[in-house]
N, C-alpha and C positions, 0 to 999 in steps of 0.2 A: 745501185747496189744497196743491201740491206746495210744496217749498221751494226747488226749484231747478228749472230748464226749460231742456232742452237744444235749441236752436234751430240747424240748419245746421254742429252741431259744435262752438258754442259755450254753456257756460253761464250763463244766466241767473242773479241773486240770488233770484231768487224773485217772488213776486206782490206789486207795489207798494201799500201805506197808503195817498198822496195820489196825485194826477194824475201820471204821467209825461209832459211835453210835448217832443215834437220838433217842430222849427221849418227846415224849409229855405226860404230866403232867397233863392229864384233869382238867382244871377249875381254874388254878392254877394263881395265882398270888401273884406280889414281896413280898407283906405283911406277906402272911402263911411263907415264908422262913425265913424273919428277926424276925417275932415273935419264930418261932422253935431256930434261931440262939440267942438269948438272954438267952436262958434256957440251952444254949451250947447243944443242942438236935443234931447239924449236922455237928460234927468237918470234915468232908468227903467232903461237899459240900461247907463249909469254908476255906477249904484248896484249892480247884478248884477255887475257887474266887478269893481267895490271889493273885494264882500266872497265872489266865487265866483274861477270862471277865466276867461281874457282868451287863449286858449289857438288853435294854428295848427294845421289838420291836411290832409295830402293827400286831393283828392277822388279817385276812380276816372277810369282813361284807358277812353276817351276821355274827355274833362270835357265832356262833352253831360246832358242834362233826364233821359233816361228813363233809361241806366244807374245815373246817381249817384241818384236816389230810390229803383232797387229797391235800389239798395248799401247806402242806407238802411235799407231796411226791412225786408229780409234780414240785417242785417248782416255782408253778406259779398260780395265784389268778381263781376263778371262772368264769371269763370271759373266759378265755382258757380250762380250765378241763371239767366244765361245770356241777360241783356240787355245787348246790348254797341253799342247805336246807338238813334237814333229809328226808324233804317230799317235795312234791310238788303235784302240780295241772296241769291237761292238757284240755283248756278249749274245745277243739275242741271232747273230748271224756267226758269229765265229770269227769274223773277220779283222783282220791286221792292216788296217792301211795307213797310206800318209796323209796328212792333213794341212795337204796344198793347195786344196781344191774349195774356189769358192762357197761350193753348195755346204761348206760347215761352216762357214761366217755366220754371226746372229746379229752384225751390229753394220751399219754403213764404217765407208773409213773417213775420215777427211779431207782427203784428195774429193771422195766423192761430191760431197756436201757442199764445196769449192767451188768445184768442176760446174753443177748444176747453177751456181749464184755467177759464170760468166769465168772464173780463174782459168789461169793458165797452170799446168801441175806437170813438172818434171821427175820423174821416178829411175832412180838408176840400183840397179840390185846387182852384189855380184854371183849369188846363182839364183840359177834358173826356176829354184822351186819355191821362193818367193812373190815369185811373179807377179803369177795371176792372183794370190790374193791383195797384193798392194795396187792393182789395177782395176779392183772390181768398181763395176759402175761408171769409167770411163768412158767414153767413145772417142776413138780413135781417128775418125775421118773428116774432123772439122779442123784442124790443125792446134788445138787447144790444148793437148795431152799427147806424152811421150812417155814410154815404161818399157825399162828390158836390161837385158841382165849380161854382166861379162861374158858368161860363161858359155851363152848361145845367142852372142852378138853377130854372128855370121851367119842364123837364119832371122834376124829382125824383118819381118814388113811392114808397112804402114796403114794398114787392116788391124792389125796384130797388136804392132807396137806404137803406130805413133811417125813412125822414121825407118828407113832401110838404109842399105849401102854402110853399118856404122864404122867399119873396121875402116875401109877409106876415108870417110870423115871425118874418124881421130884420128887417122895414119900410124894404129895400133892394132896387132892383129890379133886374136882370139889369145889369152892368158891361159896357161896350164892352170886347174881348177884348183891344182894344190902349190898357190905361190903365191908369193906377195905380190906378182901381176895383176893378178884377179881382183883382188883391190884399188892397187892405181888405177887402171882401168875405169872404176868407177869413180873417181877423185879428179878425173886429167875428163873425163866424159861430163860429171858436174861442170868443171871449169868452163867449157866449151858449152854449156844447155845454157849457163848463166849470159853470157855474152854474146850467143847468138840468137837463142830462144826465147830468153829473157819472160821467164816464169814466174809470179805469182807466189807457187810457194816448191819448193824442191825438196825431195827426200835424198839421202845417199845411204845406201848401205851396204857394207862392208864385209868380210868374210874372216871365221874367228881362227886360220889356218897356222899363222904368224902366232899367235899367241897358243893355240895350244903346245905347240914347238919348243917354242922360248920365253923363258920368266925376263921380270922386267930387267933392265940392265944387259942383258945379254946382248951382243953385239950386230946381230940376225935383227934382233926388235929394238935396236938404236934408229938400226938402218930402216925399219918401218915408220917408227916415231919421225925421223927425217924426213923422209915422203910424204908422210901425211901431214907434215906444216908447210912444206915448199904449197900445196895446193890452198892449205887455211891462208895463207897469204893471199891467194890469187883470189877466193873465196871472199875476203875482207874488204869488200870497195861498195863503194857508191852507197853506202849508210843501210847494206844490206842486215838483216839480225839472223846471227849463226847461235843454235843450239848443239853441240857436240855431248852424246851421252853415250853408251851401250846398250845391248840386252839384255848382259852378263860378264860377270869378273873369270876371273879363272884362277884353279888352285892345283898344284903340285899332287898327283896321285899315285905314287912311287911306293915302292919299296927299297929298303936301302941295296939291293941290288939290280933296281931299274926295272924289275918286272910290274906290271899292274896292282894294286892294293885294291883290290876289290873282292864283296862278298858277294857271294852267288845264293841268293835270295832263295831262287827255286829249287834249287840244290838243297838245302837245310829243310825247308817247306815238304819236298819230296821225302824225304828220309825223316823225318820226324809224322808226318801224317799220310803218306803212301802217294801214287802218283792218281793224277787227276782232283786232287784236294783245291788247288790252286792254280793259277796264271800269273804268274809275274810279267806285269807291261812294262817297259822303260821306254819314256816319252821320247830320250835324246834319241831314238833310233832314226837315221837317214843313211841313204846312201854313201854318204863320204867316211868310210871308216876308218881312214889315215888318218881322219884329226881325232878320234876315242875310240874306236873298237865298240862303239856302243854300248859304253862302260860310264856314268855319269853318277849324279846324286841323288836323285829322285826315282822314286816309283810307287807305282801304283799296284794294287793287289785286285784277281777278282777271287771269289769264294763258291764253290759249288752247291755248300751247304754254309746258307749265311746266319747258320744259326751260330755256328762255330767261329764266328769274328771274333769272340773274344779270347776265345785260345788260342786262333792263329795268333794276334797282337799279344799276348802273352808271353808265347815261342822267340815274336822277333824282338821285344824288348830286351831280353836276355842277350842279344847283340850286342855288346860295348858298344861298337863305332856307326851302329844306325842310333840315329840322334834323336829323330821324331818318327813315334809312330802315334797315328791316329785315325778313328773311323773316318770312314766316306763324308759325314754332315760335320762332324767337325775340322776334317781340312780345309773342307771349303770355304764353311763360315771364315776362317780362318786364314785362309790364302787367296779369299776372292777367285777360288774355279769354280766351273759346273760342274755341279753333282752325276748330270747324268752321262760324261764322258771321262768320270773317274770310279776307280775299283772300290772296294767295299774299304778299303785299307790306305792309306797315304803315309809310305815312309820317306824321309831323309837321312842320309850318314852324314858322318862329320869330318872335317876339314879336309882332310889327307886320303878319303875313303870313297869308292866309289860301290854300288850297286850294279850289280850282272844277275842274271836272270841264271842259267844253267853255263856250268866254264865250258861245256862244250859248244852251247851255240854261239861264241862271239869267235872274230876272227880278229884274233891281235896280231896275225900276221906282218903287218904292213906299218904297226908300232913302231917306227926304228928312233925317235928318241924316250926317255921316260914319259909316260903320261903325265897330261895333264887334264882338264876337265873342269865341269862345273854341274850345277843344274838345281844344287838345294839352297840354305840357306847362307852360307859362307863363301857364294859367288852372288849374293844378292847386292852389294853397294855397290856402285856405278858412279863414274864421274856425272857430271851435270856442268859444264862449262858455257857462260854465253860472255857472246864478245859487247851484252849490252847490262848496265845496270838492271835488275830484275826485285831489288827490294822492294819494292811499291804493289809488286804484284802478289809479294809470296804471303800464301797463312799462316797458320802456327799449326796445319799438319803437316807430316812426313813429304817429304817430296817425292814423287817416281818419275821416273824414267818415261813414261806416258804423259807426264806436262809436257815434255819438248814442244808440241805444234803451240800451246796455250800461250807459252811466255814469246817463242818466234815469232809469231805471230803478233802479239801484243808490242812486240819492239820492232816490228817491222810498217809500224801505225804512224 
């Protein structure tokens, strides 16, 4: 085996002894853990704190699902991978799609880089549309690599994934997509890859459903914080190194009568400059619109006429509660994305505030408790927890959320 592995420009220690585990936490922030820890709900992850790190680090802008897990597992921000949304927009074709699909990766992940040096790489996601990009580069048919997701754990093959049969094999059946199932699932499925498969290095990833739901303390997310230490225990043997971080915090986007607090971008843009002036993208857009109504913090603009950037940003600074606006080259520089899968414009609102495009395309139907949400800059702090001392390793810059595999890895040496 090499002694070192150079991955996207950074080096690696080398090929890990025991298990290296990363853990993203969907949605998760320091708060939900000390409210759980006050009701002594997490002797498991208190005990990893004691005697590891209890440590803060920023996620990737936007703080949306798909960029902060490839930032993960690249370690390295959207400027180099090259996932910078759940969706995105291509203006030269019109089209809207999601950005689930390998062929917009620009960077290997670390699974892959692994995989090729001889590791073994367990991958458990709870949806589905994660998938394929934390499995690219794998091959599946040497018994070396396993990847798949709760939520379509009952078409898994071994072609595919890695493993079939899974729902008999945890003797758990398929979770409703919108539950705290869909997460144990992936927590009780670790357990069982650890002990039987006995992997090299393992990712888990989690679903941020529980927390948009419920602020920390509340009793819905004691009961998550509970579950997800019963397995950090099970998790914590044989001198394996656990990193536990998110890929976003979550903040309260209400009004005091429970309806959405969001502005409608396109809507103002529209009536201020006529229609077809603009395009308002929102990155957080996916399928699951129970957990936001595709209602977040972030977005992106494009311009018809880009001459006119600096009056659109003009129009939206006058917004109170949008916080950043900024050209296309300077977000970037600035947030570490690519330029060329963002609009001419890069807004953020502030804390309580989220970003909609037109009030009549979102469907907040299916809202039924107050939003909540994330995506700009005030869901950007992220626990960073390890169950192993990490001083020796860390710089004196900022930490993200994207060290996870560097420091796991180094403490799994």
């Amino acid at each position: 085996m090499t002694q070192t592995i150079t991955i996207n420009e950074r080096i690696y220690t080398g090929f890990p002894t025991s298990t290296a585990i990363v853990i993203c936490l969907d949605g998760s922030q320091k708060e939900y853990f000390e409210e759980a820890s006050k009701l002594n709900l997490t002797p498991n992850l208190d005990k990893i704190i004691n005697t590891g790190e209890n440590l803060l680090a920023n996620s990737a802008i936007p703080s949306f699902t798909n960029p902060n897990n490839i930032s993960i597992v690249t370690g390295r921000p959207s400027s180099v991978h090259g996932i910078c949304g759940n969706f995105f927009y291509t203006p030269s074709t019109g089209e809207e799609v999601m950005m689930n699909d390998p062929q917009f990766l620009r960077a290997p992940t670390i699974f892959q880089k692994y995989y090729e040096q001889g590791a073994k790489i367990a991958i458990v996601t709870a949806k589905d549309k994660l998938r394929k990009l934390l499995s690219h580069g794998l091959n599946f048919n040497d018994s070396r690599a396993i990847c798949f997701s709760s939520e379509k754990s009952d078409q898994a093959t071994i072609s595919e994934n890695g493993i079939d049969n899974i729902n008999k094999w945890l003797g758990m059946g398929v979770p409703d997509v919108y539950s705290q199932g869909l997460s144990e699932f992936v927590m009780a499925a670790g357990v069982k890859l650890l002990h039987e498969f006995k992997p090299d290095i393992m990712y888990l990833s989690t679903t941020d459903f529980i927390q948009h739901k419920y602020a920390p303390g509340d009793q819905v997310a004691n009961t998550f914080y509970a579950m997800f230490d019963k397995y950090i225990g099970e998790l914590n043997v044989n001198n394996n190194s656990i990193i536990i971080t998110a890929d976003h915090g979550m903040q309260p986007k209400s009004k005091a009568d429970g309806s959405p607090n969001a502005i409608y971008l396109q809507d103002i843009l529209d009536k201020k400059f006529g229609d077809h002036f603009s395009k308002v993208i929102l990155p957080i857009t996916d399928p699951y619109v129970v957990h936001h109504g595709a209602l977040g913090s972030f977005a992106t603009i494009y311009l018809e006429d880009k001459s006119k950037i600096n009056d659109a940003m003009e129009e939206i600074k006058k917004i109170k509660e949008i916080e950043v606006v900024v050209s296309n080259e300077a977000g970037c520089e600035e947030y570490d994305l690519p330029k060329d899968r963002m609009g001419d414009i890069i807004c953020m609102s502030s804390q309580y505030v989220t970003i909609g495009s037109s009030e009549s395309s979102h469907d907040l139907s299916k809202l039924k408790e107050p939003l909540r949400s994330h995506g700009g800059l005030h869901e950007r702090e992220v626990p960073f927890i390890s169950n192993k001392k990490i001083n020796s390793f860390l710089s004196n810059e900022k930490l993200n959320n994207y060290d996870a595999f560097y420091y796991a890895i180094a403490g799994a040496m």
